[in-house]
C-alpha positions in Angstrom: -56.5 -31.5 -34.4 -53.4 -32.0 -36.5 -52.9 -28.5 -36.5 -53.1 -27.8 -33.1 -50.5 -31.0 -32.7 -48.4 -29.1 -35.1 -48.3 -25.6 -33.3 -47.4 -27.6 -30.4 -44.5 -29.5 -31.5 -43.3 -26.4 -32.6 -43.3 -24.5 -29.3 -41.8 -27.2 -27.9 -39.1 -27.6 -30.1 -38.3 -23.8 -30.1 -37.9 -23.5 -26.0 -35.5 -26.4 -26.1 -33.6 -24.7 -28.9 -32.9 -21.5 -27.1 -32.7 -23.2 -23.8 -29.3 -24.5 -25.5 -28.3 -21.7 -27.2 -28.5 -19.7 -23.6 -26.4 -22.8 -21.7 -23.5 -22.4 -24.4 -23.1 -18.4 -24.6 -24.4 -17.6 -21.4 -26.6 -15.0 -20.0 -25.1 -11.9 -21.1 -26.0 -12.6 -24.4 -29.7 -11.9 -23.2 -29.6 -8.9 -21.6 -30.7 -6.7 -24.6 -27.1 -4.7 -25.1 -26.6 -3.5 -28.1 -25.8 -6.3 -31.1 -23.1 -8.5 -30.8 -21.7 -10.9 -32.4 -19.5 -12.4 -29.4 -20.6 -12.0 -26.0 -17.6 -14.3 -24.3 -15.2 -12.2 -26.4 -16.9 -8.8 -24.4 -17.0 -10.8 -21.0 -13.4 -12.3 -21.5 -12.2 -8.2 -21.8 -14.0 -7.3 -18.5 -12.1 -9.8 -17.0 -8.7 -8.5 -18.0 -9.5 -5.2 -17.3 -9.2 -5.8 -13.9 -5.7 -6.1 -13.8 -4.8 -2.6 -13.7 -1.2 -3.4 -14.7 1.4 -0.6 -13.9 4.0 1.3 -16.2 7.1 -1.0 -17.1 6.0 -3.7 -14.9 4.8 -6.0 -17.6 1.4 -7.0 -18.4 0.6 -9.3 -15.3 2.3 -7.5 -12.7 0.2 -6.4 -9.5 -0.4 -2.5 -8.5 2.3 -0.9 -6.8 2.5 -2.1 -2.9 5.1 -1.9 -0.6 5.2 -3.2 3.3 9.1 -2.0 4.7 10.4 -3.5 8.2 12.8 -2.2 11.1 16.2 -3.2 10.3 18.1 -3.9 13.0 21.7 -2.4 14.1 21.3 0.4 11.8 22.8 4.0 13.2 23.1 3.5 16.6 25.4 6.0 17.1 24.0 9.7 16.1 20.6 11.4 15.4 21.0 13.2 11.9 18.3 15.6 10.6 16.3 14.5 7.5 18.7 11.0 7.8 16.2 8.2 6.3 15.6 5.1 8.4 16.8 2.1 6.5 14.5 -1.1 6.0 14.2 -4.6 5.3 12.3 -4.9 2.0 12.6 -8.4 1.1 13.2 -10.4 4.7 10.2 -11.8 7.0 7.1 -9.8 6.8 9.1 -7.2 4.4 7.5 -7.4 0.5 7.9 -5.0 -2.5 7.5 -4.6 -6.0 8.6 -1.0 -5.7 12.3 0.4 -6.0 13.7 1.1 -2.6 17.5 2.3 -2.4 19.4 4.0 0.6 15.7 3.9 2.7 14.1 5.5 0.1 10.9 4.1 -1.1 10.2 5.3 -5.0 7.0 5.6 -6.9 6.5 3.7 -10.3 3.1 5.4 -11.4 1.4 8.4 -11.0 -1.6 8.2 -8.9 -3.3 8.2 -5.4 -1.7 6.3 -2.5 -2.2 5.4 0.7 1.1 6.1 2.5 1.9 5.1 6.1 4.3 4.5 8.8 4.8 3.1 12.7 7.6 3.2 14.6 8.1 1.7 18.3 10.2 3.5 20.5 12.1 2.3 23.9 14.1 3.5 26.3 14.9 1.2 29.4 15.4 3.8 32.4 13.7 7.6 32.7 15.8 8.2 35.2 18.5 8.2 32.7 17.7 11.5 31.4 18.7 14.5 32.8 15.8 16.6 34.2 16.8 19.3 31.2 16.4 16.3 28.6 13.5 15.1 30.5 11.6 18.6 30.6 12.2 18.8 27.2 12.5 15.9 25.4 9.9 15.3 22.4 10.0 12.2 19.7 9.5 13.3 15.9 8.9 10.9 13.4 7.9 12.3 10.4 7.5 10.9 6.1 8.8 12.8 3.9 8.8 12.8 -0.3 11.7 13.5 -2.5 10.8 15.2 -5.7 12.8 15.8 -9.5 11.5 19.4 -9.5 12.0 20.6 -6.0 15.4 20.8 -4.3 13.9 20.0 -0.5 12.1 17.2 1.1 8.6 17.9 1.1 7.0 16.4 4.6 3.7 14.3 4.2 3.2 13.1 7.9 4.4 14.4 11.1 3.9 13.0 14.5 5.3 13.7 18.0 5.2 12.5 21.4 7.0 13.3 24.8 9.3 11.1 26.0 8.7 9.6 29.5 5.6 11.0 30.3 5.6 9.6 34.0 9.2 9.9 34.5 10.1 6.9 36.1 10.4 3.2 35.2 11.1 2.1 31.5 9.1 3.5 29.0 7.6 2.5 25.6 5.6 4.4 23.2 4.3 3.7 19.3 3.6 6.5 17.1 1.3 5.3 14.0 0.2 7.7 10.9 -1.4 7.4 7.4 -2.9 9.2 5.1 -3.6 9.3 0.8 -1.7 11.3 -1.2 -1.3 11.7 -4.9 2.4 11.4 -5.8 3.9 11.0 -9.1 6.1 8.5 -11.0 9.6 9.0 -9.4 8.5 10.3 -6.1 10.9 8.9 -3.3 9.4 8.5 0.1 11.1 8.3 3.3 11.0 7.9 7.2 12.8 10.1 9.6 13.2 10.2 13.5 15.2 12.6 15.7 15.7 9.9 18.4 17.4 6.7 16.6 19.1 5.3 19.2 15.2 4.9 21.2 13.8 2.9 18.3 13.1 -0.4 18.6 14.1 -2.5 14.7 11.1 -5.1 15.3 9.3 -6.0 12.0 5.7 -6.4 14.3 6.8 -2.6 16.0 8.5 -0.3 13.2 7.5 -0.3 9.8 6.7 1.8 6.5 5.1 1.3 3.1 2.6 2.3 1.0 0.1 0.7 -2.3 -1.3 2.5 -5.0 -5.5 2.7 -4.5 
């Protein structure tokens, strides 16, 4: 009888001892890895992992993101080929924690991104274009990338549209694209249209960016 007592005590005493061993290192510690000595050491490195911090940024720092708005008042008065759009990149809905300069947008790290761009486009009479411009008259908006080795613009995206499809009346039209793309670390993206003086600088209505995936 006292031994069976004994054998008892014992079982008991050993389930309340790992019952508090697993409620101060957790679970992990029971999931037959291989040995360790410190399993909130292992799970504390998971954690950080996570960060994915980028290249001169700091340790902390987010991935590369960028959201760019219309600016307002910006060339009103010609259409220039391969002339970037400028953009708000810190006002209203604008944010960045890329380099922008001159309405280029540059890349910080190498990698895949998801680049894209909309812009709004309004013109308050048809019948203020002569039945030659009308006939003929097409929108462009295209993204283009700047590269160290290569002299020329390289185009990513390219989008058209015709301009005043029913010919009377005012007459609005956005033109949206997006698409990944793997650029490298000093990669300068920007926006081009060949109608500047039909865009319309609204943050909701024209914008630009791209984030690293």
């Amino acid at each position: 009888m006292s031994y069976s007592v004994a054998v008892t005590a014992l079982f008991i005493c050993s389930n309340v001892a790992l019952t508090l061993y697993v409620r101060k290192f957790g679970f992990q510690c029971m999931n037959f890895q291989p040995s360790s000595t410190n399993c909130s050491h292992e799970l504390q490195l998971s954690q950080d992992s996570v960060r994915l911090p980028y290249a001169g940024s700091g340790p902390n720092r987010e991935k590369p993101v960028a959201h760019l708005t219309g600016l307002r008042g910006w060339n009103l008065s010609g259409e220039v080929q391969l002339q970037p759009l400028e953009w708000n990149f810190e006002k209203g809905m604008a944010y960045s924690n890329m380099g922008y300069e001159n309405g280029h947008l540059q890349i910080p790290r190498s990698g895949l991104y998801y680049v894209y761009s909309q812009v709004a486009f309004y013109l308050p009479s048809c019948e203020d274009l002569g039945s030659q411009e009308l006939s003929s008259g097409v929108l462009t908006h295209n993204v283009y990338k700047r590269m160290d080795s290569y002299p020329e613009p390289t185009p990513l995206l390219a989008a058209t549209k015709s301009v005043c499809e029913s010919g009377v009346g005012d007459w609005h039209v956005t033109i949206s694209q997006g698409a990944i793309f793997t650029l490298v670390e000093r990669d300068r993206l920007f926006v081009t249209v060949n109608k500047v003086t039909m865009v319309e600088h609204v943050e909701q209505k024209t914008f630009f960016g791209a984030f690293m995936l």
